[in-house]
C-alpha positions in Angstrom: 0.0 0.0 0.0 0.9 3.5 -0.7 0.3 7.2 -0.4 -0.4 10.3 -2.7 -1.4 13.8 -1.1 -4.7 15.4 -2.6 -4.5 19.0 -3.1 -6.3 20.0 -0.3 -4.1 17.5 2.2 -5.8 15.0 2.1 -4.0 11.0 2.2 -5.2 8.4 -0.5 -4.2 5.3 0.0 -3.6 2.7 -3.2 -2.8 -0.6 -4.1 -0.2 -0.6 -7.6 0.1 -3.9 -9.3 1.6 -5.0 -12.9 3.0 -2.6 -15.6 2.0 -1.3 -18.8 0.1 1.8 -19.0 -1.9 3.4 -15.8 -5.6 1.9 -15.3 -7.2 3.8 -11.9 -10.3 1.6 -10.6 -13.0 4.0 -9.2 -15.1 2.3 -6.9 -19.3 2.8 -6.3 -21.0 3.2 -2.5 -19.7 1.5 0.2 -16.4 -0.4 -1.5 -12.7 0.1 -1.2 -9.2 -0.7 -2.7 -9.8 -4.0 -0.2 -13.8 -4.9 -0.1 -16.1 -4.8 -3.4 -15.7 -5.7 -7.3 -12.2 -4.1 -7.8 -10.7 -6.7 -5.4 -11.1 -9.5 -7.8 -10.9 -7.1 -10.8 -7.4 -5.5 -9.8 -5.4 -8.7 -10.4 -6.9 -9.9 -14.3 -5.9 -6.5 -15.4 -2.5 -6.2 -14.0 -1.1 -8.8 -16.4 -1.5 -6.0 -19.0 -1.3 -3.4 -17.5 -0.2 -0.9 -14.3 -3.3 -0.9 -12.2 -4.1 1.1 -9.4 -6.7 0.7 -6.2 -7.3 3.1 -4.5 -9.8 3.9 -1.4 -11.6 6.7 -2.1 -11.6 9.6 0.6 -13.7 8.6 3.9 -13.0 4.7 3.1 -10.2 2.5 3.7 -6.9 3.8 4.8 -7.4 7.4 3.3 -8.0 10.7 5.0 -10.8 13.4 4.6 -10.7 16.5 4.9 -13.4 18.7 5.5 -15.7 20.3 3.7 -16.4 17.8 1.0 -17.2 18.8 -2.6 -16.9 16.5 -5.7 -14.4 18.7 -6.7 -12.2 16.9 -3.6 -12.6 13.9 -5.3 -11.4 14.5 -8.6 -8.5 16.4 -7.3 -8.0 13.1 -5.6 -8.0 11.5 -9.0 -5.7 14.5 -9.9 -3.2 13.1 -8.0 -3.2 9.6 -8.6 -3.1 10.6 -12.2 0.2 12.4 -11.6 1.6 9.5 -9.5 0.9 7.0 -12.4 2.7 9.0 -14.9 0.5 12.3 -15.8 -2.1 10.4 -17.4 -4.1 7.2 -17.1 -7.2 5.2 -18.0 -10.5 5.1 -15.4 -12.8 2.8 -15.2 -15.3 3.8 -12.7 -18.4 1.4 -11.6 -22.2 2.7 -10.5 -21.6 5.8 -8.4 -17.9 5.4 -9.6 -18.8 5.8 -12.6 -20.5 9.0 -12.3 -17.0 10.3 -10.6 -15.1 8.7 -13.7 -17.1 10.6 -16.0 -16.6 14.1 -14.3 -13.2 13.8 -13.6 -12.6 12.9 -17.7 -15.2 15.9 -18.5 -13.2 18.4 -16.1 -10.4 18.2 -18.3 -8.0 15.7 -16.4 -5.9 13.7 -18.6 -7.8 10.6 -18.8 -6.6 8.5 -21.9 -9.4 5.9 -22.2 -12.5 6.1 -19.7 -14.7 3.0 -19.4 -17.8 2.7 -16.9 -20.4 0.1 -15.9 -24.0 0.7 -14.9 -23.6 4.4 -14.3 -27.2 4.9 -11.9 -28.9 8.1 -13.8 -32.1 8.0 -13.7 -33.4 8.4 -17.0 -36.9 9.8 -17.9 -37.6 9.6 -14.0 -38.0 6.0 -14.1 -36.7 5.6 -10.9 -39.0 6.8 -7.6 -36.7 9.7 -6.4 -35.0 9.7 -3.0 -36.1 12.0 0.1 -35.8 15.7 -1.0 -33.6 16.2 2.2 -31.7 12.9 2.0 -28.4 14.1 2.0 -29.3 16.1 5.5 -30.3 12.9 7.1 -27.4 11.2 5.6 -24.6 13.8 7.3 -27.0 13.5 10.2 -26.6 10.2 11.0 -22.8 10.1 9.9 -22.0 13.4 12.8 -24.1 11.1 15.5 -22.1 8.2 14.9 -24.9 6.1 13.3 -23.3 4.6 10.2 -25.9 0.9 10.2 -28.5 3.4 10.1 -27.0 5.1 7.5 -26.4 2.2 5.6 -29.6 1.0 5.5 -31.2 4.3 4.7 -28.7 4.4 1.7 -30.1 0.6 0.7 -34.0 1.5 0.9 -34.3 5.1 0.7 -31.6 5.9 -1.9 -30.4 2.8 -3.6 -34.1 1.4 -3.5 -34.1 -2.1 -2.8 -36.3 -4.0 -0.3 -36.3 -3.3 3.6 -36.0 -7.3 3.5 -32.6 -7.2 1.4 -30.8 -4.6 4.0 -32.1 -6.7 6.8 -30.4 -10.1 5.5 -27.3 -8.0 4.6 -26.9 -7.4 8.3 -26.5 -11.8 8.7 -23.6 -11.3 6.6 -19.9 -10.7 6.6 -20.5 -7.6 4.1 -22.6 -5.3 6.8 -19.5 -4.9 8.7 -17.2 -3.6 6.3 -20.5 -1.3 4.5 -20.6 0.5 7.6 -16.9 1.1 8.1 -17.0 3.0 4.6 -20.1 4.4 5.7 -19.0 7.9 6.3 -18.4 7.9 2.3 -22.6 7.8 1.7 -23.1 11.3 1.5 -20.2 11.7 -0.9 -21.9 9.4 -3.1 -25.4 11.5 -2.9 -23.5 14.9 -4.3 -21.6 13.0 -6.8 -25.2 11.8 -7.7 -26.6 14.8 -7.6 -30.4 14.9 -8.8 -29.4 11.7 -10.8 -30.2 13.0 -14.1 -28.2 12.4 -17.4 -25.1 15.4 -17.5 -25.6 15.7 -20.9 -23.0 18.6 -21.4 -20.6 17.5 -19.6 -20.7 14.2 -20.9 -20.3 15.6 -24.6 -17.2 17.1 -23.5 -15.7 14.4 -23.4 -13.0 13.7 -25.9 -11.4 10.6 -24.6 -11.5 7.4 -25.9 -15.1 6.0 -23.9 -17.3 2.9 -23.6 -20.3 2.7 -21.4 -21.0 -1.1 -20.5 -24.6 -2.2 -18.9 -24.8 -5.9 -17.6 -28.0 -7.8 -20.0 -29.7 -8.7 -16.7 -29.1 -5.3 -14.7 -32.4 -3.2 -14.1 -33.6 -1.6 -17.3 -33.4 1.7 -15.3 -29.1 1.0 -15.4 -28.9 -0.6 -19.0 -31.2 2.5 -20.4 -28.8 5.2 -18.7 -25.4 3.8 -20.0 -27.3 3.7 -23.5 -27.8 7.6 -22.6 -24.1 8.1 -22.2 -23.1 5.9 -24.8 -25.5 8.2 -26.8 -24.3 11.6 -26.4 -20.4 10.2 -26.2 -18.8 12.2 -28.9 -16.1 9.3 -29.1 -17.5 6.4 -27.5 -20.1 3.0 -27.5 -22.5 1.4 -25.8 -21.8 -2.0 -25.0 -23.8 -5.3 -23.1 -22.7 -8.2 -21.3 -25.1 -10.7 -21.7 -26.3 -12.1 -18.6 -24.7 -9.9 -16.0 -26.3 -7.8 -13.5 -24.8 -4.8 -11.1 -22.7 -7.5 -9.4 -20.9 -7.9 -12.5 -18.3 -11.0 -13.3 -14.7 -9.8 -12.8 -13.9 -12.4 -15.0 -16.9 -11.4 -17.6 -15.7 -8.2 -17.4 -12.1 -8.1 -17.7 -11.6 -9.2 -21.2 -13.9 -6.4 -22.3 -11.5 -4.1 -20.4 -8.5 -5.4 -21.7 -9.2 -5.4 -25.2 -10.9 -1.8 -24.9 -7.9 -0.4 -23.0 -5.4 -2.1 -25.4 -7.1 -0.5 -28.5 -7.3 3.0 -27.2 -4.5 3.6 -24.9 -1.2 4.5 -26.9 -3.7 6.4 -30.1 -5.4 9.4 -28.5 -3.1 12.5 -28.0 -4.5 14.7 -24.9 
């Protein structure tokens, strides 16, 4: 494990594995560099190329520095960038991939940018969240309730059944949500009203693929069709018979072969 400063002070702590060029892993709600999909992800990529996991701010082994704005985060990107070399490929996942996609649109030099079930929520097809959700979030974070938080997140936010968050808590995975639980409101602003940023996606000039899984909601496979859409120079791809919980090892391949193509031809 090691360390890169933010601008503002803040520590990020990564994993580096393999050589080649620079792949950062941008992780959704709740995971880390050491808990969620880049875990298994990390180690089929490094055999092509230099791939860094990193815990987002609030998670993990990294800092935070207070007060938050998304800005923090892709000045946390910023700097991983420049550790790997001044410029890299991102592939971000759900929330993730709504960070991926603003830090490539702010003007960072991403190479290649690939993303996976990016959560818009196209032609309001999803029931909305609490109006003040991000309020009760913080509130619950300050008083040291982060399994309330969680679950809130799972059925208020997220959407899934009261049932589902309850038989998360009989597992080994509640534990380590709520320990990156302090993250959930960073997710909110990323996420934002959840619509489709359809300017700043078009401002993107990088080398792009949005990926759906076949089996994920419609909700998820219709908003990476939006950004695949209004791309100027990328696709819209689907793995047949994934969901959200994607396969690492469906996954991968696509990865590799996408990164391979596009990451010595684009000049930033």
């Amino acid at each position: 494990m090691d360390f890169v400063t933010s601008k503002d002070g803040t520590s990020i702590a990564y994993n580096r594995s393999g050589s080649g060029q620079a792949i950062i892993l941008v992780d959704g709600a709740f995971c880390s560099k050491d808990f969620g999909p880049m875990v298994k992800l990390a180690p089929l990529l490094s055999a092509d190329f230099t791939v860094y996991a990193y815990d987002r701010r609030a998670r993990g082994d990294s800092g935070d520095t207070l007060p938050y704005a998304v800005e923090r985060e892709i000045e946390d990107l910023a700097a991983l960038i420049e550790t790997a070399g001044g410029t890299a490929g991102l592939f971000g996942i759900s929330s993730g991939a709504v960070l991926a996609l603003q830090a490539a649109a702010s003007g960072l030099p991403v190479r290649a940018l690939a993303i996976y079930d990016p959560p818009f929520n196209i032609d309001n097809k999803r029931k909305e969240p609490p109006a003040d959700y991000i309020t009760k979030l913080r509130k619950m974070i300050r008083e040291g309730k982060q399994a309330s938080a969680v679950k809130y997140y799972l059925t208020k936010v997220i959407g899934i059944p009261v049932i589902v968050a309850f038989l998360l808590r009989l597992t080994p995975y509640w534990s380590k949500m709520k320990t990156n639980a302090d993250s959930l409101p960073y997710d909110a602003e990323i996420m934002g009203d959840s619509a489709l940023p359809a300017k700043k996606i078009e401002a993107i000039m990088a080398p792009s693929i949005s990926i759906a899984g076949g089996k994920s909601q419609k909700m998820l496979r219709d908003a990476a069709h939006a950004v695949g859409d209004e791309l100027k120079n990328g696709r819209y791809r689907v793995l047949k018979g994934q969901n959200h919980n994607v396969s690492e090892k469906v996954l991968a391949p696509v990865l590799i072969e996408f990164f391979k193509e596009h990451g010595k031809d684009y000049q930033l």
